[in-house]
Each structure stands twice: as C-alpha cells, then as structure tokens.
Wavefront OBJ file of the C-alpha trace (Angstrom):
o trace
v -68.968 87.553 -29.207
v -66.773 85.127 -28.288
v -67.183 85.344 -24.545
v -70.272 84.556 -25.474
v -69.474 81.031 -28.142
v -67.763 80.027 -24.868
v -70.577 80.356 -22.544
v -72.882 78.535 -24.352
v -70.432 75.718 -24.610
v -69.946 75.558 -21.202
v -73.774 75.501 -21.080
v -74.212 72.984 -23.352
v -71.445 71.011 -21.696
v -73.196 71.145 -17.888
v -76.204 69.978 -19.973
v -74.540 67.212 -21.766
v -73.355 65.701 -17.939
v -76.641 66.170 -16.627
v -79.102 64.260 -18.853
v -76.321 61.254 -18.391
v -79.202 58.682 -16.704
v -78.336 56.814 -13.685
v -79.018 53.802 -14.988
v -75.865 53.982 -17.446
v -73.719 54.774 -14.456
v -75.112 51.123 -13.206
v -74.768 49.366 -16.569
v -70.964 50.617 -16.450
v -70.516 49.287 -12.730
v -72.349 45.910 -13.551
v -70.132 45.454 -16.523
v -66.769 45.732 -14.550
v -68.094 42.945 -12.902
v -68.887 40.732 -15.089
v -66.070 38.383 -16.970
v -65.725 36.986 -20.347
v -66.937 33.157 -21.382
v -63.464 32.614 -22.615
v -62.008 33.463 -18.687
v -64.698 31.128 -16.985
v -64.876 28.199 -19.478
v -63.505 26.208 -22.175
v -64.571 24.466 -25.410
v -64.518 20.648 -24.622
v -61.796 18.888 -26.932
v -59.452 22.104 -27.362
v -56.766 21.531 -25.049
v -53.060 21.021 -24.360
v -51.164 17.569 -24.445
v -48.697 16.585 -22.321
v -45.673 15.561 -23.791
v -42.301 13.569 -22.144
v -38.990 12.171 -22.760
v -35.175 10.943 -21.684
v -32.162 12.526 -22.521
v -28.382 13.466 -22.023
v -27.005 16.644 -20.843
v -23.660 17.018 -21.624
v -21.145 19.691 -21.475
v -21.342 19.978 -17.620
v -18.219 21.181 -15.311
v -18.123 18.080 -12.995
v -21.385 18.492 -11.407
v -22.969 15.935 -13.846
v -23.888 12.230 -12.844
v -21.620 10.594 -10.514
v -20.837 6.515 -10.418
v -23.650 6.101 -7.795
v -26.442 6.486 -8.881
v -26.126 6.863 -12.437
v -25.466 3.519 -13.745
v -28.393 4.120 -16.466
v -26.260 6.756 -17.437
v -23.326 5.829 -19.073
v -25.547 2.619 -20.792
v -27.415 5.507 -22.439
v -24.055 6.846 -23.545
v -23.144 3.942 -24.883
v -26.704 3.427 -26.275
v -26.133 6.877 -28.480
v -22.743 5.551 -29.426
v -24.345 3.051 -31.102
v -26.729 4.612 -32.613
v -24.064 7.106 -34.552
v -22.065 4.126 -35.724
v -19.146 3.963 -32.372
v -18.747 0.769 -30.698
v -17.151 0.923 -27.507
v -15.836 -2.458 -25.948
v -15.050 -0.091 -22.698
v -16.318 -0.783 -19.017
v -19.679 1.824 -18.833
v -18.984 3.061 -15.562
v -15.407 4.335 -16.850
v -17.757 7.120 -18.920
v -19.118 8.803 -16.136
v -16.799 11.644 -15.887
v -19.408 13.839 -14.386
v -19.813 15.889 -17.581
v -23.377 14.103 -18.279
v -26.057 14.004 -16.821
v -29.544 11.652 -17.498
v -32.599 14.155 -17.875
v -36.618 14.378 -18.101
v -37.650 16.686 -20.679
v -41.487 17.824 -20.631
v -43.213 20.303 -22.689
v -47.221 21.377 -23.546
v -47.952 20.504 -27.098
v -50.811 23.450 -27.672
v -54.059 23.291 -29.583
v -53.853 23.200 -33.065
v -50.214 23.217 -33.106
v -48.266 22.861 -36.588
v -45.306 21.509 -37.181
v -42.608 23.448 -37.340
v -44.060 25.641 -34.679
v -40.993 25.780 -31.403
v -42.029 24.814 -27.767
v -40.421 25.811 -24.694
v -39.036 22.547 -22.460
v -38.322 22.188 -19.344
v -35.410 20.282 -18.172
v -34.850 18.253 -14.899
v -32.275 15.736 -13.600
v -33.205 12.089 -13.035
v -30.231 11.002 -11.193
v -27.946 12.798 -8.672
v -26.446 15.789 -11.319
v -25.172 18.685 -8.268
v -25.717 21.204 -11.343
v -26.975 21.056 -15.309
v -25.454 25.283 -15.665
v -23.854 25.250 -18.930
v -25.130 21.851 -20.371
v -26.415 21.315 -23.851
v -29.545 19.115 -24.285
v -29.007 16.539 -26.882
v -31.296 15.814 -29.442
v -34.684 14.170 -27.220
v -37.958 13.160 -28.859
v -41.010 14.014 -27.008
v -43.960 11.565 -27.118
v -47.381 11.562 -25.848
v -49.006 9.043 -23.840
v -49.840 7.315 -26.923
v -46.136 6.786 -27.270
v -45.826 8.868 -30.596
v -43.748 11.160 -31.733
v -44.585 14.877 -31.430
v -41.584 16.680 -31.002
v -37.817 17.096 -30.600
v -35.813 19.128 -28.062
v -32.298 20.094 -28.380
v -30.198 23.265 -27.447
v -28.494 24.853 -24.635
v -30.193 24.934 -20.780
v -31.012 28.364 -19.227
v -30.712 27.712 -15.215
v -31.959 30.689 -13.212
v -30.010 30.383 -10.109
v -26.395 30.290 -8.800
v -24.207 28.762 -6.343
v -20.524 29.881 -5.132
v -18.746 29.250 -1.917
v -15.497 28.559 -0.538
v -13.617 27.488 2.953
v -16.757 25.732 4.503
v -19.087 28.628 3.342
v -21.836 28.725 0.229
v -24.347 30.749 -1.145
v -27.061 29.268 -3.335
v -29.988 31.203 -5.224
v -32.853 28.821 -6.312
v -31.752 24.930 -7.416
v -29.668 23.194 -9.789
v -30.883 20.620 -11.469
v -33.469 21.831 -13.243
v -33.927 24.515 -15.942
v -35.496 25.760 -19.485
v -34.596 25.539 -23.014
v -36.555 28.462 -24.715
v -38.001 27.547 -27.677
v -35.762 24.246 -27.823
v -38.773 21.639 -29.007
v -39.862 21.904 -32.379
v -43.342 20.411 -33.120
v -43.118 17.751 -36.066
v -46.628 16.203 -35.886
v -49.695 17.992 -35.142
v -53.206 17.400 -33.595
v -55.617 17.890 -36.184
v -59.439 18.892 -35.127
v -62.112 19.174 -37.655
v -63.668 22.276 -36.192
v -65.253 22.808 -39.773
v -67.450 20.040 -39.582
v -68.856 20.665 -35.921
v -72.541 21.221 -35.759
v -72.037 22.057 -31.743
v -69.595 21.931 -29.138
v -69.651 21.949 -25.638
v -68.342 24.790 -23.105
v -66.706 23.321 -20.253
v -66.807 25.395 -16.908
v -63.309 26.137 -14.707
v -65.733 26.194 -11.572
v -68.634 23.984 -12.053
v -72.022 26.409 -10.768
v -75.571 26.259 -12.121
v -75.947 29.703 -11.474
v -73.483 30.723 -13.700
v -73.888 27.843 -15.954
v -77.300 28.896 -16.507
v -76.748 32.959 -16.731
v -73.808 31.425 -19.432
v -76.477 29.926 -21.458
v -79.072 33.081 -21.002
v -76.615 35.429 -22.588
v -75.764 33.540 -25.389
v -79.507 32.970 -26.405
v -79.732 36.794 -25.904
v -77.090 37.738 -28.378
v -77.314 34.627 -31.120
v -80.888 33.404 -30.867
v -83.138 31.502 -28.518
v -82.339 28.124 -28.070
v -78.744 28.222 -29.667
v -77.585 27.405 -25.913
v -78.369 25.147 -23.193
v -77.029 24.589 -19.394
v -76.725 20.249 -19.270
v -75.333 20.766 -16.152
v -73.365 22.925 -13.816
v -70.247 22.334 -15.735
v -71.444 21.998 -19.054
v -73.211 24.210 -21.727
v -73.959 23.426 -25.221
v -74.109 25.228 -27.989
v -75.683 24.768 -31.429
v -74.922 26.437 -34.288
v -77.483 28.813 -35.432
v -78.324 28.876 -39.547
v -76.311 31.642 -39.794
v -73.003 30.625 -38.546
v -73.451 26.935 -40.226
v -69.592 26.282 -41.483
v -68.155 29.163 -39.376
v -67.380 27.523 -36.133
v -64.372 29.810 -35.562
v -66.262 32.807 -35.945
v -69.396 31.055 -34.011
v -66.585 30.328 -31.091
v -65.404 33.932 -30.746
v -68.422 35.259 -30.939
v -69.167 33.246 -27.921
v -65.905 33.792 -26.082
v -66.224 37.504 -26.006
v -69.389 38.066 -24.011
v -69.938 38.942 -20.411
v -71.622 36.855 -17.949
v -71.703 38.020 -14.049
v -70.436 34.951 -12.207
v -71.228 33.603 -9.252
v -69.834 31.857 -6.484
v -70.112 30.425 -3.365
v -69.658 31.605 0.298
v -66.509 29.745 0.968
v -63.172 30.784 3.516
v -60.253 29.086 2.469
v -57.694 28.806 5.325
v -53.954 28.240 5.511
v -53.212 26.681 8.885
v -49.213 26.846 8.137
v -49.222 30.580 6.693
v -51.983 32.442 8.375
v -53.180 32.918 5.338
v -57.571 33.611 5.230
v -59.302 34.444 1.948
v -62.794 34.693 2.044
v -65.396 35.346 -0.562
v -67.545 38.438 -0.863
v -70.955 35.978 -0.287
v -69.552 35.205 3.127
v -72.023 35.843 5.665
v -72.324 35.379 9.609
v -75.394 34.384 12.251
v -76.302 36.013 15.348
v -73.341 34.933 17.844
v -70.959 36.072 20.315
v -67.496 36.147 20.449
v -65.033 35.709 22.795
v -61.386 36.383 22.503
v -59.195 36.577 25.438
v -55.757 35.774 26.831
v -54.774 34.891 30.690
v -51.261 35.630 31.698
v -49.892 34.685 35.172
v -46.688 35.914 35.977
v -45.130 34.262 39.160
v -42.037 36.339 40.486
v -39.619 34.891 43.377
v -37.124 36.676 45.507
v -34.443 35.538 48.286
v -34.051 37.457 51.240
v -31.021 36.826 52.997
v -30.143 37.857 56.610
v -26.809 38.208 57.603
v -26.342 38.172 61.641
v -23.501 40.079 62.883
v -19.934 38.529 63.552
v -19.072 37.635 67.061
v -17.136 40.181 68.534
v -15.525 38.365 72.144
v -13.647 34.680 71.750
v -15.881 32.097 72.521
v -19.260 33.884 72.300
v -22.132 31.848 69.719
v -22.037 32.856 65.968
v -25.292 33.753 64.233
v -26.620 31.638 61.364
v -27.537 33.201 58.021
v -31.112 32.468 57.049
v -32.520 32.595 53.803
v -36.570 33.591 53.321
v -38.216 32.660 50.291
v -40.956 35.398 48.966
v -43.205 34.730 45.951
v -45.528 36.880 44.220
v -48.107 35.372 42.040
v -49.870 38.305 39.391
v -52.977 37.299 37.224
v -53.546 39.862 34.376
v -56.653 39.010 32.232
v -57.100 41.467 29.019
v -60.601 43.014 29.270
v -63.639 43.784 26.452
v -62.715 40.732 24.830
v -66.340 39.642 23.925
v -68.030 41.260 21.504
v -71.629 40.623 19.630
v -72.047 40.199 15.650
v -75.255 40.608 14.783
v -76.921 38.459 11.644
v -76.657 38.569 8.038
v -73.518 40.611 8.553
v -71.554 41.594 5.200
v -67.630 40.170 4.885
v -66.588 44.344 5.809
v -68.754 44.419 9.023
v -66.952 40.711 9.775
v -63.264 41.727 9.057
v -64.169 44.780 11.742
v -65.435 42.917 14.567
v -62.842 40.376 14.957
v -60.286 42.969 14.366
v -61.999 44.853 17.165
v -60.940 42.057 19.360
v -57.543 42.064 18.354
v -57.227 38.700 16.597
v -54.140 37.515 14.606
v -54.748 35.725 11.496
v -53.148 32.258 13.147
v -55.945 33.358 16.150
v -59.061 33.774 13.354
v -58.191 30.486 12.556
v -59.907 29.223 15.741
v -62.748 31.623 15.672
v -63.734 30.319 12.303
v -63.106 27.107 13.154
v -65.494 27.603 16.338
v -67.678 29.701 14.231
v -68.554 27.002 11.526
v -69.110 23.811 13.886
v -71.289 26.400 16.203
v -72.925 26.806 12.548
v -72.731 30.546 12.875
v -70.637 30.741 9.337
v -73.057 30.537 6.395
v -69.774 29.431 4.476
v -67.640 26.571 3.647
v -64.857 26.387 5.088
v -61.923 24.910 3.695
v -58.312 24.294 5.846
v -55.523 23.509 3.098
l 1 2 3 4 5 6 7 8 9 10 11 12 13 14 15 16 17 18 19 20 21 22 23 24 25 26 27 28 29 30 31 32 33 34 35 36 37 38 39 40 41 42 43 44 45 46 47 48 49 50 51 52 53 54 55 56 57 58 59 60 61 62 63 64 65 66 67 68 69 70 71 72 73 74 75 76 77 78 79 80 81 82 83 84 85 86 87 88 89 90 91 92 93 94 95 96 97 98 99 100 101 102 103 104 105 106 107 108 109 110 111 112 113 114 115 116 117 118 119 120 121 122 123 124 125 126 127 128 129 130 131 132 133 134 135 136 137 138 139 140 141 142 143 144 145 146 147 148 149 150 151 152 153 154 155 156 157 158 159 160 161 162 163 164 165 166 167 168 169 170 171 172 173 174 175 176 177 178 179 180 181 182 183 184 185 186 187 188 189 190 191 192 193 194 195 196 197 198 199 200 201 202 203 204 205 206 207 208 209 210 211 212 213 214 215 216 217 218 219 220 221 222 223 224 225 226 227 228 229 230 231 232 233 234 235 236 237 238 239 240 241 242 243 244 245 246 247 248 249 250 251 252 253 254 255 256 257 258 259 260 261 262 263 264 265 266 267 268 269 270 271 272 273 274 275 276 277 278 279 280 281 282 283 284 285 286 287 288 289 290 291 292 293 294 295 296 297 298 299 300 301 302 303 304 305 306 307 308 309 310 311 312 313 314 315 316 317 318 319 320 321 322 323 324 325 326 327 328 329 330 331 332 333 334 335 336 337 338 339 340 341 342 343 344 345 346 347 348 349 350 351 352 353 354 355 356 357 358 359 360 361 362 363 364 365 366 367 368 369 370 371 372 373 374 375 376 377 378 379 380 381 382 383 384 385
C-alpha cells in the first residue's frame, strides 16, 4: 500500500513538471531582464546637496602645515583664539609647529534629512600637511551653496594608508592627506519637501532613451490606470496621481519604483586607448567586411669572417695580411591567414570570435574598430575615453 501512495506521487509529480507551459519559462527569463524604475530613474527634486567647509586639524606628529605654504594657517589659529576669548599679541608664523594642519571638509546632505541625523565627511588638506594620521577635526560648519548652515563636523580622522621608512628607503600604502570621519557631521537644519501636497512629479531618467522612456510610461499605465503616465521626453516621464492615491504620494512613489521595465540601449563600444580596455554593448552589430590583421618582421643578421694567412716562416720573406669579409643575411617572415571575412548583421559573440581568430590584442582591436567605424562597417558608436 504504500509502495503504491509513493508511486502515485511520483506520478503526480512528473505530471505537475509537465503541464508547466513554455511560456512561463519565457516570462521568468524576460523578467531577469528587466530592471526596476527606481534603478533607471529618479523623482525630479529628491536629491542630495552638496555641502563644504574650512577647518583645523590638530593633534598631528609633525607632518602638519609647514611655514611655507601655510601662512593662512596659523591666522586661522589665531582666528579660533579669538573666538574662545585668547588674545595672542605673538608673531603667527611662530604657531606653525607642524601639529595643524588647514582642511576642506565635504559631505552629502541626503533627502529628507533631519536634524540630528550623523553624516560621514571626508577630510582633505589644503596646504602642504605630509600626513593628517592621528589628527582630530575641530568643530567645522558645513554650508551649502546658499551659504547656510547645515551641519557640523568634528571628531577624530580615519586615514586608510601608511607610510614607514628609514636610511634612504620608504614604503607608502595609499596617500596622506586625506581621510574620513565616520559619522562626524551631524545634520542641524533640514530640507523640507512637501511631498503631501504634490498632485504629480516627474521621473527623471539616468540614461536619457525614448525607448525606454516610453516602455517606462506603458507599464505604469498598465498597473495604475491609463493615462496616470506620460513620456515628455526621452529623459522625462510624468506621473499624475490617480483618484485613488490622492494624498498618498509616498505610497503612489513606491508603487512606481518597484516595477519592471526592460531597458534599452544603444549599440555603443566604449574604448580605453591607455588600458586596452573594450566594452561593448549586446546591440552591437557589424556589416559585410573584411579584415585584415597581419604583422611583417625582417630580421637582418651580420657575421665577420676573418682570414688569418699563415706566419712567414724564412727572414725576409712577405707577411700575409688578415682580411675581414662582411656577410649579411636579410630574412622576411610574414604571418599567414591573417584575413578573414565577417559576414553581416553579425551578433557581438560571432564578433568577439572572428577577431580573436586573427589573433588580435585588445591595444590591436583598437585599430580594427577604429578602421571598422570610419569604413562604416560598425553599426555602433564608438566612443575612445
């Protein structure tokens, strides 16, 4: 009986994986390829803000700011001073003991950030500071470009490198005079954005295409309504708020962000000159065209022969004279099957294959592309950076 229970579950089992349609097996493929609205696009007004400011390191083993060079320096010492009630009547240039150093301090202030909420900073050396390992930022408001207020930085620098050396020698891993203070801003002024009053916003694309602008637009329609969206141009698509979402923009906005959209792009080869480096796209394609790839070596070898007449054997008798015969030997050697045919409306596999069939380096594919796209066999752009 129960060999039996466990036959027909095996049954039912081989039965269950063979009324799976084909057509799911597609849907599952398309759907890898597709990518969310929130990885492609962004709502127009929700964004970071730069942020900036001057400060003193301090704390610094001798590798801080040195007399030349960092005047500004020690009148910013002086300038703090000051500010905490110390007058000095002292020569400024007698301050710089190289245990300060002048600084940049830049952060992101996020969307919808609060205050109270800590930033990470990062921390670089205006003047000529060898080293800012083991300084202490002091305290360093960060404004906008609007010249307020956002935040404050203050704490200890994290450097991620090292130096050590002695007798002529060094080592050094990564540079100096820069470095991180990990949650060292803290936000005291925030951005506000009345998302709750928004009747529609905007999605702004990363890469502006009115293919995938358009398919952007399609799918939202498909899931919230017809004519909640609509492609303005290739890099922006609005989006109106349908009844039922009226006073939910968040939700509206997630909602959005979460579907799929297959993206496209276009046929371009992007090529690093300095690096070898090719990437091409998958819509690259080529025209009928021949290639040819080859390399000429001559090889030119010379030899000396020498001949050495015997020594006189009686007094007085003539002594021979050594002559010496140049022979050269000039070799051509021309590599062979270096032309091959690529037929049209080849795929980016079936090009990768021929010119590796010819033996091309990537510095060599260079020039074949190169060749390829003023010939205008390359239905691609090609781009040298």
């Amino acid at each position: 009986m129960k060999k039996r229970i466990w036959w027909m579950a095996m049954v039912g089992c081989l039965i269950l994986f063979q009324v799976v349609p084909l057509g799911t097996v597609e849907l599952m493929l398309r759907s890898s390829e597709a990518a969310r609205i929130k990885d492609i696009a962004s709502i127009e007004g929700v964004r970071e803000n730069q942020l900036i400011g001057y400060g003193l390191v301090v704390g610094l083993d001798r590798t801080g700011d040195s007399v030349v060079g960092g005047q500004f320096t020690a009148q910013a010492i002086i300038s703090m001073l000051n500010t905490m009630g110390i007058n000095l009547k002292v020569d400024p240039i007698q301050l710089l003991t190289k245990n300060t150093a002048s600084v940049i301090v830049t952060a992101k202030l996020p969307p919808f950030a609060r205050p109270g909420m800590k930033l990470d900073v990062q921390v670089s050396s205006l003047a000529n500071a060898k080293s800012l390992k083991g300084g202490t930022l002091l305290l360093t408001p960060l404004k906008a470009p609007n010249q307020m207020i956002y935040a404050v930085a203050q704490g200890p620098i994290s450097t991620s490198g090292f130096e050590a050396g002695e007798g002529g020698t060094s080592v050094v891993k990564n540079q100096q005079s820069g470095g991180i203070v990990p949650g060292g801003a803290i936000v005291e002024r925030g951005i506000d954005l009345a998302l709750q009053s928004w009747e529609k916003f905007s999605l702004t694309m990363h890469q502006a295409d009115f293919t995938t602008a358009l398919r952007v637009s399609e799918v939202i329609n498909a899931h919230l309504g017809e004519g909640v969206a609509a492609a303005l141009n290739s890099g922006q698509v609005q989006v109106t708020l349908p009844p039922q979402y009226q006073g939910q923009v968040v939700q509206m906005i997630a909602a959005v962000e979460g579907l799929d959209v297959n993206v496209d792009v276009r046929a371009k080869v992007v090529v690093n000159e300095r690096t070898g480096t090719i990437v091409m796209g998958e819509h690259v394609r080529l025209s009928s065209m021949a290639i040819s790839h080859g390399n000429l070596t001559i090889k030119i070898k010379s030899r000396f022969n020498v001949s050495q007449p015997e020594a006189p054997g009686l007094i007085g008798s003539a002594a021979g004279e050594t002559v010496v015969t140049p022979e050269v030997n000039t070799d051509v050697e021309e590599e062979l099957k270096r032309v091959i045919q690529v037929d049209g409306s080849v795929t980016l596999g079936d090009l990768v294959k021929a010119l590796n069939s010819v033996g091309v380096t990537p510095r060599d594919l260079v020039a074949v592309l190169t060749a390829a796209k003023a010939a205008g066999a390359l239905q691609a752009d090609l781009e040298l950076i």
